[in-house]
N, CA, C and O atoms as CSV, one atom per row, in Angstrom:
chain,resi,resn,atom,element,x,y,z
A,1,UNK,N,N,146.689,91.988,69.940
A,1,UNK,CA,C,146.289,90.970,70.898
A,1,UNK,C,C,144.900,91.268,71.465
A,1,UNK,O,O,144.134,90.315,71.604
A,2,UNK,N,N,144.511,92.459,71.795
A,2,UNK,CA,C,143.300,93.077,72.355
A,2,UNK,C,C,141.952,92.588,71.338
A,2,UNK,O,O,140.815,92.219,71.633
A,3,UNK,N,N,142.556,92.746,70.188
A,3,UNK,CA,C,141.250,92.704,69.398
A,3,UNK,C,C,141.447,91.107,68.833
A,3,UNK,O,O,140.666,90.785,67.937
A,4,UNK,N,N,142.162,90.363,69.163
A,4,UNK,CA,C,142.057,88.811,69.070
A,4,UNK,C,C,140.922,88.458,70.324
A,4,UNK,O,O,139.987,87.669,70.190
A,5,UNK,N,N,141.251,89.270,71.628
A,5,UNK,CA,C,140.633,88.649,73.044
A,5,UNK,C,C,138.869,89.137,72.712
A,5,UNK,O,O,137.898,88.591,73.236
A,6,UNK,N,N,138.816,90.240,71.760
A,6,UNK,CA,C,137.780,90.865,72.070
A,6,UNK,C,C,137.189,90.157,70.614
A,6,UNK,O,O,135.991,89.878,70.659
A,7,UNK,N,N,137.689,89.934,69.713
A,7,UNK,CA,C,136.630,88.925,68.390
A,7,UNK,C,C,136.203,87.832,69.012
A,7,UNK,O,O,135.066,87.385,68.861
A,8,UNK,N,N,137.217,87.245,69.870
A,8,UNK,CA,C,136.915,86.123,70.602
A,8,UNK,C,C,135.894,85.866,71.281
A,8,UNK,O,O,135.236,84.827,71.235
A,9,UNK,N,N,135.742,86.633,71.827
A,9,UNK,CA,C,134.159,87.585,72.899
A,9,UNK,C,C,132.995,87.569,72.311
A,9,UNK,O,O,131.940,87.113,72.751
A,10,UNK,N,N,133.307,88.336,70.789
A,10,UNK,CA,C,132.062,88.265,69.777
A,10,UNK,C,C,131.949,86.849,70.121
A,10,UNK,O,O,131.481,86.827,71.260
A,11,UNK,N,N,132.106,85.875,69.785
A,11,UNK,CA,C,131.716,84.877,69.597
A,11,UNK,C,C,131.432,84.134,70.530
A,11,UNK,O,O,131.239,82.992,70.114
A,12,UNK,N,N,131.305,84.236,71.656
A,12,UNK,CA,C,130.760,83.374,72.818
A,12,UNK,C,C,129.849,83.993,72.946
A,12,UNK,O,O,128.759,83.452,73.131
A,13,UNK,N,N,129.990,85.328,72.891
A,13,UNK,CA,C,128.327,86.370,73.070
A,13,UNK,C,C,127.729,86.042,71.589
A,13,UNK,O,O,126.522,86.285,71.621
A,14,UNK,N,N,128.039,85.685,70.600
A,14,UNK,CA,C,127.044,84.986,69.931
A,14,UNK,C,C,126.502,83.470,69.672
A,14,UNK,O,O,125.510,82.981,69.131
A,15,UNK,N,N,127.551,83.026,70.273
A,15,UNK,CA,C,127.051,81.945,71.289
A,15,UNK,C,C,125.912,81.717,72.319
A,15,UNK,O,O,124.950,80.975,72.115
A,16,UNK,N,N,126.099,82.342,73.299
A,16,UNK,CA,C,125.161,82.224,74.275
A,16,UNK,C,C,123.729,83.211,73.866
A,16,UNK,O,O,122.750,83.198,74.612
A,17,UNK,N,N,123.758,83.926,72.782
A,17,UNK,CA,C,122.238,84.606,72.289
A,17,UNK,C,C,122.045,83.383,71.822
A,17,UNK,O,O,121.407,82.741,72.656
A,18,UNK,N,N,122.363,82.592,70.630
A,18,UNK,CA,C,121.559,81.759,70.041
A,18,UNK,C,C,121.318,80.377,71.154
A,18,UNK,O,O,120.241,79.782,71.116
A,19,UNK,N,N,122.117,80.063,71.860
A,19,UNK,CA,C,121.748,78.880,72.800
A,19,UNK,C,C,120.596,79.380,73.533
A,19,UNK,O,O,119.592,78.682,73.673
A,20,UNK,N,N,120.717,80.857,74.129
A,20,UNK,CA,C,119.261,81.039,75.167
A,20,UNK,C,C,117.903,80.969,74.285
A,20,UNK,O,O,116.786,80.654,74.696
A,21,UNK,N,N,118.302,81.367,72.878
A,21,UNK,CA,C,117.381,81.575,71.989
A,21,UNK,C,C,116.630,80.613,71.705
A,21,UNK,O,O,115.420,80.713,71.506
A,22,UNK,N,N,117.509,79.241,71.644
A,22,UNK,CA,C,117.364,77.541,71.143
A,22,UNK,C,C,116.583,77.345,72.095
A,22,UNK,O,O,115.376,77.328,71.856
A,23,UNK,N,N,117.306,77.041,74.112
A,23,UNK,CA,C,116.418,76.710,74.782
A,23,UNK,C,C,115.545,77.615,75.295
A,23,UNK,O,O,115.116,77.161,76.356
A,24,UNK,N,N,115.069,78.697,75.046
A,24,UNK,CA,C,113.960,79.590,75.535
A,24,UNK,C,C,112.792,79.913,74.506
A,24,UNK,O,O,111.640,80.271,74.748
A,25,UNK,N,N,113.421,79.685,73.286
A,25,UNK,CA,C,112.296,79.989,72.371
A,25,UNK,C,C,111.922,81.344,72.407
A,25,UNK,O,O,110.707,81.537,72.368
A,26,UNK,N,N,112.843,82.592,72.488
A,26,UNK,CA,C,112.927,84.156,72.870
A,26,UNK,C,C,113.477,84.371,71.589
A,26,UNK,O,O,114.308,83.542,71.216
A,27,UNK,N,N,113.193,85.304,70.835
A,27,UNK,CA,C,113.654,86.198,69.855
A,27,UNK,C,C,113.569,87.741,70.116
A,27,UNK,O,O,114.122,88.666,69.520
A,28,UNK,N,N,112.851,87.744,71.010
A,28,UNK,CA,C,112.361,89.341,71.086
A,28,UNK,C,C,113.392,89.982,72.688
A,28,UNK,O,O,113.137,89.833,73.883
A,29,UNK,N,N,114.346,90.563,72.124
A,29,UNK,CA,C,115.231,90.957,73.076
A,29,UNK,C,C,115.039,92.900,73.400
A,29,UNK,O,O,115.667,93.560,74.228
A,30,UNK,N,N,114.065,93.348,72.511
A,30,UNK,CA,C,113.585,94.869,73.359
A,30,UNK,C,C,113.749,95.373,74.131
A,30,UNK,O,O,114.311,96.452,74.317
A,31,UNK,N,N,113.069,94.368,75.039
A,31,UNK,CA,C,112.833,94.629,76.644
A,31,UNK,C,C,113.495,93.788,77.603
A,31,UNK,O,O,112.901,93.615,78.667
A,32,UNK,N,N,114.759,93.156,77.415
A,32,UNK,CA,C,115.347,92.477,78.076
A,32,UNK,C,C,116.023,93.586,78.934
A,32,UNK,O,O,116.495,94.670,78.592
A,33,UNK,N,N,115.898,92.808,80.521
A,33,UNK,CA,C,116.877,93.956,81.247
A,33,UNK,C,C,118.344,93.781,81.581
A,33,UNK,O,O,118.729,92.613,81.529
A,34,UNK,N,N,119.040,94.487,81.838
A,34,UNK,CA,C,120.178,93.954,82.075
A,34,UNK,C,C,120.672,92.450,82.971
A,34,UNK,O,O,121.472,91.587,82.610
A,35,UNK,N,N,119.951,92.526,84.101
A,35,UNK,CA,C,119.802,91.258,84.871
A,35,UNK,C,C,120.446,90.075,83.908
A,35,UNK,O,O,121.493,89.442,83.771
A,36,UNK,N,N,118.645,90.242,83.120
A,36,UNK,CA,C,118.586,88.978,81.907
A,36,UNK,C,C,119.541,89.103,80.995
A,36,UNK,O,O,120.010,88.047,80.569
A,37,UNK,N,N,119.855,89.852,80.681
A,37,UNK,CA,C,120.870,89.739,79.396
A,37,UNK,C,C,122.764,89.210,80.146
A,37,UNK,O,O,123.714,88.587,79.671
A,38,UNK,N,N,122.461,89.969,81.633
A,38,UNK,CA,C,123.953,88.889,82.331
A,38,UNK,C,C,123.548,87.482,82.474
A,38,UNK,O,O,124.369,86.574,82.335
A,39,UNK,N,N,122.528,87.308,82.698
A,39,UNK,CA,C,121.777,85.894,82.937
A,39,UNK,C,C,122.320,84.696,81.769
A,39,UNK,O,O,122.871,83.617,81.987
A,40,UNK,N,N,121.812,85.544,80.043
A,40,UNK,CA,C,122.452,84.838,79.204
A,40,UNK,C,C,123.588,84.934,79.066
A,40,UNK,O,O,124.071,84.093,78.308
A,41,UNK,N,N,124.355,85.737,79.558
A,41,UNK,CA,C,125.784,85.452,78.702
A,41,UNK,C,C,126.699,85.293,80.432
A,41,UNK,O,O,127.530,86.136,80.772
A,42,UNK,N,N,126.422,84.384,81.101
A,42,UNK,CA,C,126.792,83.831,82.094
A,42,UNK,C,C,127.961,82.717,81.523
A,42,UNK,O,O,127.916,81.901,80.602
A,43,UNK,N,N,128.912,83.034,82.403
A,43,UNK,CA,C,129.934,82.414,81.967
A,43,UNK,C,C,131.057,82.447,82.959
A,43,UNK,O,O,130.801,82.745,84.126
A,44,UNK,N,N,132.490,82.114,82.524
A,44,UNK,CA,C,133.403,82.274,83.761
A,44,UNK,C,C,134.126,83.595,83.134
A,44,UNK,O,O,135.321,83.561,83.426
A,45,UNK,N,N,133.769,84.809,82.328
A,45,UNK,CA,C,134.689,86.006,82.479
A,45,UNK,C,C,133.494,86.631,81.563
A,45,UNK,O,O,132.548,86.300,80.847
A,46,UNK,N,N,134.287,87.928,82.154
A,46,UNK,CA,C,133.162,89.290,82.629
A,46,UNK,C,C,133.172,89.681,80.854
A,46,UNK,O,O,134.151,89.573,80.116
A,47,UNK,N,N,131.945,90.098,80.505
A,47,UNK,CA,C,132.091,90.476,78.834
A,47,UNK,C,C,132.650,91.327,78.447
A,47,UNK,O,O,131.606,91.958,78.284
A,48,UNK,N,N,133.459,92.068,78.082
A,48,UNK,CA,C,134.179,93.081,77.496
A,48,UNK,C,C,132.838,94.123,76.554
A,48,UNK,O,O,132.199,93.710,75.586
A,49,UNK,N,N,132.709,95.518,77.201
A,49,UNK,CA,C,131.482,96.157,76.201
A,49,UNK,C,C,130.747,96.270,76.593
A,49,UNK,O,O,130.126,97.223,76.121
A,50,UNK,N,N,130.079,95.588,77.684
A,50,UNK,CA,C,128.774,94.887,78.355
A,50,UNK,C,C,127.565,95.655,77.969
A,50,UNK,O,O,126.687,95.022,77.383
A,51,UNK,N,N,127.375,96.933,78.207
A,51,UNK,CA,C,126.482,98.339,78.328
A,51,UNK,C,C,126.403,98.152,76.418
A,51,UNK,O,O,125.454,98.094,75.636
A,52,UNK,N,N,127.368,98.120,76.303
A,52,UNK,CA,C,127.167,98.377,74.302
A,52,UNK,C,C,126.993,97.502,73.423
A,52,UNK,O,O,126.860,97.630,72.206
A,53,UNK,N,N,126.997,96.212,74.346
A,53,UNK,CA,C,126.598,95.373,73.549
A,53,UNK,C,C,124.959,95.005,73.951
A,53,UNK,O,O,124.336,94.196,73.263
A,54,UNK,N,N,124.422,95.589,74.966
A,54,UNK,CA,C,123.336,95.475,75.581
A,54,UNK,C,C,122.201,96.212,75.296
A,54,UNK,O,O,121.010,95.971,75.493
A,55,UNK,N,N,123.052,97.606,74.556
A,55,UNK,CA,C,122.141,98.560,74.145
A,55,UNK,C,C,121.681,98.269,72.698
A,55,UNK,O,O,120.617,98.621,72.189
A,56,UNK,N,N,122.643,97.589,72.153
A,56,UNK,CA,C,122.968,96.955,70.442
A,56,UNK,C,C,121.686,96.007,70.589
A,56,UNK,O,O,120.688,96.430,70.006
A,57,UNK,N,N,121.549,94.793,71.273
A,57,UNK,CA,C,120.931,93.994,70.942
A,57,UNK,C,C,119.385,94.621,70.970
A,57,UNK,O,O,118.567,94.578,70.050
A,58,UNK,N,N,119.189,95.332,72.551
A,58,UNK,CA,C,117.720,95.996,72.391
A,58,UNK,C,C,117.319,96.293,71.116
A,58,UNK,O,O,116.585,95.664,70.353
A,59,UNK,N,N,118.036,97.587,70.952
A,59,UNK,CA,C,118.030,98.466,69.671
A,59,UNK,C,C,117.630,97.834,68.453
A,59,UNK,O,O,116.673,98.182,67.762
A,60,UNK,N,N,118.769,96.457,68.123
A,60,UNK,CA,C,118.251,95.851,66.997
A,60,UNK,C,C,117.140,94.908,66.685
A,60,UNK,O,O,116.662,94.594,65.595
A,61,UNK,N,N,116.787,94.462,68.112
A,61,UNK,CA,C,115.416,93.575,68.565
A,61,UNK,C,C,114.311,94.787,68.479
A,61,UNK,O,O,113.278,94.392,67.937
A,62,UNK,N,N,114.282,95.805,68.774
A,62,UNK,CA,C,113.155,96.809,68.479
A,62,UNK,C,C,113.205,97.186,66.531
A,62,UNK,O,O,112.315,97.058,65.691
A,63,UNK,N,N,114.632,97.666,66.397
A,63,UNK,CA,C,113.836,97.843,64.902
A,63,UNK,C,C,113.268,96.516,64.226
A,63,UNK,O,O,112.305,96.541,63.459
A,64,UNK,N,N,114.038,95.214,64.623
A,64,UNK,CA,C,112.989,94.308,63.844
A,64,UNK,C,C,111.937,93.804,63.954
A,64,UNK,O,O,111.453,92.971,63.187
A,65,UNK,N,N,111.173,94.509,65.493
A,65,UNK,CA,C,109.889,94.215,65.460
A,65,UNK,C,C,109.258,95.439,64.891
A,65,UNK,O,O,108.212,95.292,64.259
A,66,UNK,N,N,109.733,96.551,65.030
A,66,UNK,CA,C,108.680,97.918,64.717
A,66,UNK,C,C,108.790,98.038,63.384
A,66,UNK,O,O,107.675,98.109,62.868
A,67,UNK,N,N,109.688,98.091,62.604
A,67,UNK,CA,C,110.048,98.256,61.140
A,67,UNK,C,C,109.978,96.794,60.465
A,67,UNK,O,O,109.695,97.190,59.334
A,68,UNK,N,N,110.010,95.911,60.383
A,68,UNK,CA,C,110.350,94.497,59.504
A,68,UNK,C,C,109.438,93.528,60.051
A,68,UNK,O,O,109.796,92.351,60.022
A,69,UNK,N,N,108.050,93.894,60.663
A,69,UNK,CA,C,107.102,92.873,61.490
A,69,UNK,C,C,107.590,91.704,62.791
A,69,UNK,O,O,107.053,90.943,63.597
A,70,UNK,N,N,108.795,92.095,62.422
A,70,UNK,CA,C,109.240,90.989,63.853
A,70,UNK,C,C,110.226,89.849,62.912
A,70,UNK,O,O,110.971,89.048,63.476
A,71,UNK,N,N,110.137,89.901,61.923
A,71,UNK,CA,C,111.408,88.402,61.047
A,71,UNK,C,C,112.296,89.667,60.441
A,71,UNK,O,O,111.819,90.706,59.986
A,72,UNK,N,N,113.636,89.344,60.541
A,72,UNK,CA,C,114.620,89.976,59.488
A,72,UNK,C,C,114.495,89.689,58.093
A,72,UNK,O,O,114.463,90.343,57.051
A,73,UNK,N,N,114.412,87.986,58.569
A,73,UNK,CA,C,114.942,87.515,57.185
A,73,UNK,C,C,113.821,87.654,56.673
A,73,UNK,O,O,114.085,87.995,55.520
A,74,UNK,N,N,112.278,87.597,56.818
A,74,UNK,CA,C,111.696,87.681,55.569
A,74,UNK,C,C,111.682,88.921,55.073
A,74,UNK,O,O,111.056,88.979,54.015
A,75,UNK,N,N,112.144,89.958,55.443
A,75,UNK,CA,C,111.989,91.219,55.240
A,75,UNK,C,C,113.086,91.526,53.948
A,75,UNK,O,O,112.979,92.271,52.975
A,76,UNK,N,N,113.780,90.947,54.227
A,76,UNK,CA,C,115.431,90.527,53.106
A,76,UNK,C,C,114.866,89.548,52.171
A,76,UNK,O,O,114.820,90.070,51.057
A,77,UNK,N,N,114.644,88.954,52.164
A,77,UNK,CA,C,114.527,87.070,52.019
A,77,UNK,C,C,114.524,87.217,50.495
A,77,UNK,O,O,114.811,86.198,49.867
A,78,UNK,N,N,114.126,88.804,49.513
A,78,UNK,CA,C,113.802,88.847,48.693
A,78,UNK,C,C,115.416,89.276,48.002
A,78,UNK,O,O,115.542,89.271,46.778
A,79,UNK,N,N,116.188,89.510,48.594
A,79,UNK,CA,C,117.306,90.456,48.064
A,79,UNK,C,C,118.449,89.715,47.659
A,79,UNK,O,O,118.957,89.029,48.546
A,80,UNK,N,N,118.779,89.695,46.959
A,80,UNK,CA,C,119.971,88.643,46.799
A,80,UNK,C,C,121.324,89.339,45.853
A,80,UNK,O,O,122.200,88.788,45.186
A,81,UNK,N,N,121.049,90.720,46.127
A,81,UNK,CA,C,122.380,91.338,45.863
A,81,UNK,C,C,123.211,92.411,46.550
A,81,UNK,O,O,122.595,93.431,46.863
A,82,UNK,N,N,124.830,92.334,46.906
A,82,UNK,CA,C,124.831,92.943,48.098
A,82,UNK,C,C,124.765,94.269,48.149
A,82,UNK,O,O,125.160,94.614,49.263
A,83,UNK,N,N,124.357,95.507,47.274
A,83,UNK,CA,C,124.012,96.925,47.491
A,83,UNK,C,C,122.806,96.352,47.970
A,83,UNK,O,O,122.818,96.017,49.155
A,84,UNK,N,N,121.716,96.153,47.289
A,84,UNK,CA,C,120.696,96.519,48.084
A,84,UNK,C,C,120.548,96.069,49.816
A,84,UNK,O,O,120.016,96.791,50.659
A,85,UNK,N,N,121.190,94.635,50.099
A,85,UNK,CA,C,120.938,94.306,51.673
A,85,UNK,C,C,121.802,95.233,52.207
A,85,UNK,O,O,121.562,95.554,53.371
A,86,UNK,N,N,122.848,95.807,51.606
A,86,UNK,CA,C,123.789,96.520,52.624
A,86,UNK,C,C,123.202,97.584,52.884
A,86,UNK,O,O,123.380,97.987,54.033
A,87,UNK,N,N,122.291,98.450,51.960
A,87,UNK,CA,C,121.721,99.678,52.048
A,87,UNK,C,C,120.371,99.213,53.142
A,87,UNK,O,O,120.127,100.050,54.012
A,88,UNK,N,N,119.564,98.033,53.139
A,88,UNK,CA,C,118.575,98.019,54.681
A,88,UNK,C,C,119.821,97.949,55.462
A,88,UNK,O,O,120.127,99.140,55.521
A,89,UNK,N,N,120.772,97.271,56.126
A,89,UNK,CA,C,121.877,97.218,56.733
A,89,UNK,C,C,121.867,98.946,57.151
A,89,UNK,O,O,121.153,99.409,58.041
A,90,UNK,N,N,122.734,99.682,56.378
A,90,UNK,CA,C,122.886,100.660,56.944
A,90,UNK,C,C,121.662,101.829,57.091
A,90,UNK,O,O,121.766,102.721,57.933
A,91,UNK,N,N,120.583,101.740,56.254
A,91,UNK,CA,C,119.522,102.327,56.911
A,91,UNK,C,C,118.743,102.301,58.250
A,91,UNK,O,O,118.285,103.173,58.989
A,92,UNK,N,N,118.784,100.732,58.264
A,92,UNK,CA,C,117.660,100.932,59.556
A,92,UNK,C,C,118.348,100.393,61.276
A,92,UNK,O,O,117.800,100.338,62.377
A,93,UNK,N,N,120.252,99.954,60.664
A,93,UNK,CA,C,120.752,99.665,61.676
A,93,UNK,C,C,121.797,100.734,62.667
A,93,UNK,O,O,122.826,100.260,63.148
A,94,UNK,N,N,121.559,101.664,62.820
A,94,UNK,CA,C,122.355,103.129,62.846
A,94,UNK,C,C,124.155,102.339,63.329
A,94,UNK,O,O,125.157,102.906,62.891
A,95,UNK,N,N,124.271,101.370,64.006
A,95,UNK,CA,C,125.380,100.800,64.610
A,95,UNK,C,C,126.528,100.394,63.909
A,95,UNK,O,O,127.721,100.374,64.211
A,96,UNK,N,N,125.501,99.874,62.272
A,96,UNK,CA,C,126.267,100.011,61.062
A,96,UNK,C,C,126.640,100.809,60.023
A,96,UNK,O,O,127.005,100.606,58.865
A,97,UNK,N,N,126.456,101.794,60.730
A,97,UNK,CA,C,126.220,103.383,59.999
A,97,UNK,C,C,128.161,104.135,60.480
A,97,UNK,O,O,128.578,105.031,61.214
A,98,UNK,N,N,128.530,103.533,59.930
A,98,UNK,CA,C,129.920,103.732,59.996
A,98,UNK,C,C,130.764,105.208,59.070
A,98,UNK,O,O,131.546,104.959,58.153
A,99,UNK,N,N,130.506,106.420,59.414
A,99,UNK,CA,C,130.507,107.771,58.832
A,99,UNK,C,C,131.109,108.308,59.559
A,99,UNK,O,O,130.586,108.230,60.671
A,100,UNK,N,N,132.560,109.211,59.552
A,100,UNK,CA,C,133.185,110.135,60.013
A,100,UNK,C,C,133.364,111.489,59.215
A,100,UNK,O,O,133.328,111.399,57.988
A,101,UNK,N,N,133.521,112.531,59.691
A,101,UNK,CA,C,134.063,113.830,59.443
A,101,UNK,C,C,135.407,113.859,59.926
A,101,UNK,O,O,135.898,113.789,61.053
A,102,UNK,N,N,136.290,114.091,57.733
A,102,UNK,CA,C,137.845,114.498,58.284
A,102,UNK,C,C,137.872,115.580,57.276
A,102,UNK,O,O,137.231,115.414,56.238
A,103,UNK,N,N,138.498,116.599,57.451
A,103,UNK,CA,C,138.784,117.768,56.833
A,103,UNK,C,C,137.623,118.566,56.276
A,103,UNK,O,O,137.760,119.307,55.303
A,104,UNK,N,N,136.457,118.392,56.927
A,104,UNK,CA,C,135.364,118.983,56.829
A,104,UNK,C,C,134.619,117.914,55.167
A,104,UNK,O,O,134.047,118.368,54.176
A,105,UNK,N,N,134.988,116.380,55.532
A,105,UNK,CA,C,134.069,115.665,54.350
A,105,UNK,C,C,134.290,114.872,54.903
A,105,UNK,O,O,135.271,114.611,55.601
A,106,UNK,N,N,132.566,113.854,54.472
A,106,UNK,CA,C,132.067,112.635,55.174
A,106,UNK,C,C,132.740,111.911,54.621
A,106,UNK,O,O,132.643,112.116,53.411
A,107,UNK,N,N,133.735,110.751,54.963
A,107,UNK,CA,C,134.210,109.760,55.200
A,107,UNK,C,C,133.311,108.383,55.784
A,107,UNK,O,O,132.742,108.175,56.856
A,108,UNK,N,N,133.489,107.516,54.464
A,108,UNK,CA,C,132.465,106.428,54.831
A,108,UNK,C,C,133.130,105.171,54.957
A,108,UNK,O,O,133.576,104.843,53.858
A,109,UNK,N,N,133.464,104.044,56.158
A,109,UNK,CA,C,134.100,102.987,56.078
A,109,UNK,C,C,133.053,102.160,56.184
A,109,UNK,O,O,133.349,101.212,55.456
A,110,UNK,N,N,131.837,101.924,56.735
A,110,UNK,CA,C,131.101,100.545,56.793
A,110,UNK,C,C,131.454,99.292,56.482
A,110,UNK,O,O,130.742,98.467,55.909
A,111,UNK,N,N,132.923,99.100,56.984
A,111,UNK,CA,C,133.486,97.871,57.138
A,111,UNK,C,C,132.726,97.003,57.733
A,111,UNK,O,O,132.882,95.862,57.299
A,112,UNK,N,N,131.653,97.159,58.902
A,112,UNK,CA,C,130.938,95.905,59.373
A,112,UNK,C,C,129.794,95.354,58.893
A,112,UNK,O,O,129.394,94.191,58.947
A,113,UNK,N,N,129.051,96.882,58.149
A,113,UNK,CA,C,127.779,96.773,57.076
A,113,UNK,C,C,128.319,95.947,56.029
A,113,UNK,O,O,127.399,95.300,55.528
A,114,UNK,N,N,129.354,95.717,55.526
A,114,UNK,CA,C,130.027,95.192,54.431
A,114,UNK,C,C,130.138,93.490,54.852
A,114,UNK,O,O,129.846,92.617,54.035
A,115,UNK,N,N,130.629,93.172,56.321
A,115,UNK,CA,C,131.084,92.136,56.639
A,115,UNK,C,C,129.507,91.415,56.665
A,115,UNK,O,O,129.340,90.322,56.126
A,116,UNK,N,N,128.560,92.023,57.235
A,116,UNK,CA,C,127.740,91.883,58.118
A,116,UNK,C,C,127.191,91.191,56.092
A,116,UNK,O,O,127.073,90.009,55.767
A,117,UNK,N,N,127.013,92.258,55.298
A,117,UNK,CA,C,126.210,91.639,53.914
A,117,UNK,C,C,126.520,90.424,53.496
A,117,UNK,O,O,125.742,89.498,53.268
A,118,UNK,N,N,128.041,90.452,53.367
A,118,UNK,CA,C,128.767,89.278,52.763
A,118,UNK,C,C,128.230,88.024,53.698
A,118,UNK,O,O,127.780,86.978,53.231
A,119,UNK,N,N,128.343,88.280,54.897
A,119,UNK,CA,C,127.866,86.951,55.472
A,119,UNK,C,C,126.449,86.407,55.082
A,119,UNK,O,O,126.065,85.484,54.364
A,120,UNK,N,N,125.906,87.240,55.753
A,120,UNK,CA,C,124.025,87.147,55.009
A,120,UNK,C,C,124.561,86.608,53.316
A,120,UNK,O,O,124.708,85.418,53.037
A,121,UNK,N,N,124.689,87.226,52.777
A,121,UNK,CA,C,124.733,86.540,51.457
A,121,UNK,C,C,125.087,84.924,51.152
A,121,UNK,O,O,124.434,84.053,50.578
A,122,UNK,N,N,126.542,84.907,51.853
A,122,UNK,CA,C,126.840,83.555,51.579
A,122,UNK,C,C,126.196,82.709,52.357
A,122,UNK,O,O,126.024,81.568,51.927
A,123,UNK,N,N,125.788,83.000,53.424
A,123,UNK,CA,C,124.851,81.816,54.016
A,123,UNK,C,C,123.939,81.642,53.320
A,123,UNK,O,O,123.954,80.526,52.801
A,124,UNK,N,N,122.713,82.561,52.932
A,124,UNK,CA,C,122.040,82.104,52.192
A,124,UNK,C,C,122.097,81.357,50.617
A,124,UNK,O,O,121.283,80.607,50.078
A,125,UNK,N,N,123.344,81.871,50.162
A,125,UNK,CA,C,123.738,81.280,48.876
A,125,UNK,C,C,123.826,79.662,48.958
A,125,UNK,O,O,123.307,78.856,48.186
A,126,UNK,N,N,124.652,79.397,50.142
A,126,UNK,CA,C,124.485,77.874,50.518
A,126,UNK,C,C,123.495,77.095,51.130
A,126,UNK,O,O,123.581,75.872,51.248
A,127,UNK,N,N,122.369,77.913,51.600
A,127,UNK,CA,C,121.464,77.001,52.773
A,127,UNK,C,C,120.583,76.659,51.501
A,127,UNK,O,O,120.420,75.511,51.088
A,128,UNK,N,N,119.887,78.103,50.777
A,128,UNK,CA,C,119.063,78.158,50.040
A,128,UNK,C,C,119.532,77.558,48.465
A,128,UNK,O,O,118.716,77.380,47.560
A,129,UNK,N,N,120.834,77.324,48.358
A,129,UNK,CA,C,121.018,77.474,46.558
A,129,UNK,C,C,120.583,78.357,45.925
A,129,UNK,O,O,119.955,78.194,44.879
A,130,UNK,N,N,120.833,79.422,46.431
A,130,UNK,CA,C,120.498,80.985,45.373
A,130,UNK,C,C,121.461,81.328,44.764
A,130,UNK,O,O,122.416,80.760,45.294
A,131,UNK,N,N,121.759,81.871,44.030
A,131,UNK,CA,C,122.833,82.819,42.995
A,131,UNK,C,C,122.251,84.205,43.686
A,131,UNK,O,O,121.144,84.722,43.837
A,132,UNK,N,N,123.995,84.594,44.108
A,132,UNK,CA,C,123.493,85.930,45.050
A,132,UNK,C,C,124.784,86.460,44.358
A,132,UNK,O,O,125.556,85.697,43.777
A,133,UNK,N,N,125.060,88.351,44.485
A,133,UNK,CA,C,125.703,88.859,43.685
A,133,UNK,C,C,126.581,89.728,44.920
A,133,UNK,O,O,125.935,90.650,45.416
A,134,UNK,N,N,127.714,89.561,45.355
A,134,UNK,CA,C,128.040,90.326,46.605
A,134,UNK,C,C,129.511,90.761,45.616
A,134,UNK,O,O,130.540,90.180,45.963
A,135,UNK,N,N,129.567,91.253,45.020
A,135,UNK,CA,C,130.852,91.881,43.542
A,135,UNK,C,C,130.829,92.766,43.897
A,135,UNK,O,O,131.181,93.460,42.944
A,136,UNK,N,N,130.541,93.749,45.169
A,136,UNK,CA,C,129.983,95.174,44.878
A,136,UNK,C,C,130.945,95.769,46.208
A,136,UNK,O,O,131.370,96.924,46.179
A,137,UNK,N,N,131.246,94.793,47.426
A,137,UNK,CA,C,131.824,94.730,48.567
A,137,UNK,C,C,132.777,95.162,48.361
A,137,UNK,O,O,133.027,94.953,47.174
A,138,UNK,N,N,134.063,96.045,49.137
A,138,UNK,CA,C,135.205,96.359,48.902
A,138,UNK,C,C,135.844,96.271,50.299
A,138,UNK,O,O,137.068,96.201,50.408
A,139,UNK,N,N,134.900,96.276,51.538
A,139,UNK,CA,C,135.714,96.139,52.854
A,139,UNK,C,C,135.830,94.629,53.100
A,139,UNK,O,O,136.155,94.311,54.244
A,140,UNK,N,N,135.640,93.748,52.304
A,140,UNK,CA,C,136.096,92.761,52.851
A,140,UNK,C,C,137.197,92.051,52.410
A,140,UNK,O,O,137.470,92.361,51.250
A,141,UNK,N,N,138.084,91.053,52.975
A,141,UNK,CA,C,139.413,90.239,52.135
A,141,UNK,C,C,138.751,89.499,51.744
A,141,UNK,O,O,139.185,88.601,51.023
C-alpha cells in the first residue's frame, strides 16, 4: 500500500516540475532553494522524501548543465540502443547507480536505470519514428 501512496507521489511531483516548467519557462533547477522547490510542488499534502527528492533534482539539473551543455536529450538524441543510454544513465546519474555489497561481491540491480532507458526509448521510438533496440533490459516486465 505504501509504495502505491508513494508511486502516486512520483507523479504529481512530476507533475508539478513540468507545469512550473510550462508556465515559467525554467529548466535549470541547480540552484533552486528549497522555498522554491515547496513553492512548485504546492499542493494539499506534504511530499513524501521532500529533502531527497530536492537534492535529486539539483544534482541532476547540475550534471546536465556542467556535463551535457545544458539539453539531455541532445546529448542522447544520437543513441538509440538501450546499453548504450543506460550506461550515460548510470554513469553520470550516481542516483541510478543502483550497486550493493553481499557476501563480499558487488551486486548490481539498476532496476530504475533500466526503467528510466526503456522509457526514453519508447518515447522516442514513437514521437520520432526511430527503430530503437531496448532487447538488452532485464529489470523490466
Amino acid at each position: 500500500m505504501l509504495d502505491k501512496i508513494i508511486k502516486s507521489c512520483e507523479y504529481v511531483v512530476l507533475y508539478a516540475i513540468l507545469k512550473y516548467v510550462k508556465e515559467r519557462n525554467i529548466t535549470d533547477f541547480s540552484n533552486i532553494t528549497k522555498e522554491e522547490f515547496k513553492e512548485m510542488l504546492k499542493g494539499n499534502i506534504e511530499i513524501p522524501l521532500f529533502e531527497e527528492r530536492y537534492n535529486i533534482i539539483r544534482n541532476v539539473s547540475k550534471i546536465v548543465n556542467e556535463k551535457m551543455s545544458g539539453n539531455f536529450y541532445t546529448f542522447i538524441k544520437g543513441l538509440t540502443i538501450d546499453t548504450e543510454l543506460f550506461e550515460i544513465i548510470v554513469k553520470y546519474f550516481p542516483n541510478f547507480k543502483d550497486e550493493r555489497i553481499y557476501n563480499n561481491k558487488k551486486i548490481y540491480f539498476y532496476k530504475l536505470a533500466q526503467l528510466l532507458t526503456s522509457d526514453i526509448l519508447h518515447i522516442r521510438e514513437l514521437k520520432e519514428n526511430i527503430k530503437v533496440d531496448y532487447s538488452h533490459l532485464v529489470g523490466c516486465s
